[in-house]
Each structure stands twice: as C-alpha cells, then as structure tokens.
N, C-alpha and C positions, 0 to 999 in steps of 0.2 A: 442443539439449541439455536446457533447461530444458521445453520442450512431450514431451520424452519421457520426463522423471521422471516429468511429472503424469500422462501418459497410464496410467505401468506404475503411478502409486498413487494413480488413481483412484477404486479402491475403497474408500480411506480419508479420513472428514471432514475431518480434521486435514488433508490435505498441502497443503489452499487456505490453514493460516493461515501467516503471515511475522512473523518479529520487527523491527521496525523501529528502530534507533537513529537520536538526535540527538541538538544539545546546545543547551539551551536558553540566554536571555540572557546567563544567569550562568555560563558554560561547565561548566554541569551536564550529566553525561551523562542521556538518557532513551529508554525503551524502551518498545515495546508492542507487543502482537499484531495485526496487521489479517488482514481476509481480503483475499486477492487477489483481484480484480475480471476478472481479464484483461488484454489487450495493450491499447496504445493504437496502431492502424494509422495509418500505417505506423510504422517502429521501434523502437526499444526504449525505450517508455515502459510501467511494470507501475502499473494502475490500482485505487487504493484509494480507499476511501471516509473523511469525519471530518465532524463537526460545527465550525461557525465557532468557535461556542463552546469548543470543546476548546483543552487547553493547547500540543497540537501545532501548531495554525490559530494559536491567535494568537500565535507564536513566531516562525512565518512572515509573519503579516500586520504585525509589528513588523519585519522585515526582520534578523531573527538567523540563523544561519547555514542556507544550503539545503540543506547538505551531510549527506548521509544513508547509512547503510549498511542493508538487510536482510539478514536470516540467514534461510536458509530448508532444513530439511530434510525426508529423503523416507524416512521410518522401511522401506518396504518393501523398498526399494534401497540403502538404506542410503547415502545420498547428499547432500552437504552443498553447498548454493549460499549465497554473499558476493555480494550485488549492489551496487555503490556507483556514488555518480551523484547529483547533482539535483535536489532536491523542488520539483514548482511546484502550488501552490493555484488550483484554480480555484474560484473565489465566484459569487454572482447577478451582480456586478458586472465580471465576464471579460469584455475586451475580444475576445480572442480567439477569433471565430468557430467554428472548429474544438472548441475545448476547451471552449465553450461547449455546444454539439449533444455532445459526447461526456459531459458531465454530465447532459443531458437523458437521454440513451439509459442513460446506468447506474443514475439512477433510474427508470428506467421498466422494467430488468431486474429492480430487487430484490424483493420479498416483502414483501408488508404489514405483515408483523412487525417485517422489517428497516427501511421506512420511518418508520414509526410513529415510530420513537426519535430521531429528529431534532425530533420536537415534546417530549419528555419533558421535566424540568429541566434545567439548565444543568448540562454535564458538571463533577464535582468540587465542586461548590454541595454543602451542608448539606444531606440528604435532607429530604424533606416528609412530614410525616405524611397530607399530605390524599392519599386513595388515587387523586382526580382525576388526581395532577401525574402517574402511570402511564397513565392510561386518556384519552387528547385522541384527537378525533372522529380520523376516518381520513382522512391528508393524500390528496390530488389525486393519483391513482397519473401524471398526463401534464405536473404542474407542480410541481417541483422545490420543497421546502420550504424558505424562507429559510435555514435552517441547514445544508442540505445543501451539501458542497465534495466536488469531484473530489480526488485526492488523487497525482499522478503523479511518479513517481520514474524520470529520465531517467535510465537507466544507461548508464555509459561505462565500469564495468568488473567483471569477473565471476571469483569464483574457485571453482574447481567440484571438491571432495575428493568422492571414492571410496575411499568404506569399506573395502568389499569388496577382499579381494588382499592379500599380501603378497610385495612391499610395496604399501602403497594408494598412488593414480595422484593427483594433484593438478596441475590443469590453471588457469593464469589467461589469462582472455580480454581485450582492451584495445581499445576505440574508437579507434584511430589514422587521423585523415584520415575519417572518414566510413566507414572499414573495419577491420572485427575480425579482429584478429590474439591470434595463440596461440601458447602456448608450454608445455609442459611442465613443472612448478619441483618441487619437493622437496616433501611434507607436513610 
C-alpha cells in the first residue's frame, strides 16, 4: 500500500519527507520532518537518518520513550499514512550485526551533501560565526561519520485515509502475531 503511494508520487520531492512525533523526557510532544530512507529488509522497518547529537538521539539514548508515530502524506493521491511502532537507534556502537551493515549501506547511499552535515555543529548549539563550522573536509563516503545513526521505526501499526471518494475509505492495518490484519473503520 505504502510502496504504491510512492510509486504514483514519485514525481514529487516532497512525498520522501514524513513527519515524525515523539515525546521527549519531559513528556513534551516533538515533531519533525525526516526523509525517508527506505525499507529495512526483511519487515516493516522505515529507515531514517539523525545525528547523535540531535535532541531526537539523545531522548532515545537516555532511554525516554520509543514510542513513535509518523504522518506521512501523498499530495498526488491524496493519501494520508499513520505509521506507529518503535524507534531503535543504531550508533557506532550497535551491537547488532544486521543493523549495523544496514547503517553502513545507508551511508554509503547518501550524497556528499547529505553526509557532510553530520560533521557540521552540534544540532540546536548557538550558530558559529566561523564560516569553517559549514565547510569540514568531506567525510569517508565508506566510513560512517561518528555522528551518523540509523534511525528505524518498527511499525506494528498503520492507518491508511483516502481522500479521494465520498465517502473517503479509511483502512487500519495491525501487526497481530507476526501477521497484518485489516480492517476497514470509519474516517
């Protein structure tokens, strides 16, 4: 469902970004836009990228809550996805063989532009005047910059509105047992 929004709005830059919520220590709610990275094979893991430093990373690496929602819509189709489920950080320090190789490989997809900014300042720090703290040499496109984290959001449940129609169609999906079940509800 979700591999054939992005297919029909492909065309469009925007339909790779997601809104992600969480809540931070102080059960603040917080939000922001990531791009979507891709699947994490096998399952339904949707792979995003952050810096250590970011207030997202260390919310998580404090052990406050995993629990995440994305909103993610598809202006062409007019199609609105709720993903909720999960967050697991992977760092330099993931023990986790798998998830480890799979931050290797998503840095070595991105764009020099897109890595570069893992070396920049400290995300939410006081800007620099010095025009260096912008411009640091070009990280290792095959070795993962210290700050760089995998960012995966294991969904276990999905609510998928359609615009389009009167009446529009609203369908939630649910991780039951290893297996997604569907049902039909009300918008």
């Amino acid at each position: 469902m979700i591999a054939r929004a992005l297919h029909r709005n492909r065309s469009l830059p925007n339909a790779r970004y997601v809104q992600l919520a969480t809540v931070d220590g102080d059960l603040r709610p917080r939000n922001r836009s990531l791009v979507f990275r891709g699947w994490l094979e096998p399952g339904s893991q949707v792979k995003f990228v952050t810096d250590i430093r970011s207030a997202k990373a260390i919310n998580l690496l404090a052990d406050t809550s995993p629990h995440a929602e994305a909103c993610w819509y598809f202006p062409k189709t007019r199609e609105q996805f709720r993903l909720s489920g999960m967050l697991t950080l992977v760092t330099p320090e993931s023990s986790n063989n798998s998830y480890s190789k799979a931050r290797q490989e998503t840095w070595q997809q991105m764009s020099d532009s897109g890595r570069i900014q893992f070396d920049w300042g400290t995300p939410g720090a006081d800007r620099s005047d010095d025009p260096a703290a912008f411009n640091p040499p070009q990280p290792d496109e095959h070795q993962p910059s210290e700050n760089f984290c995998l960012l995966l959001l294991n969904v276990t449940g999905v609510t998928h509105l359609e615009l389009r129609g009167e009446p529009q169609s609203c369908y939630l999906y649910e991780l039951v047992a290893g297996e997604w079940v569907v049902r039909s509800i009300n918008p």
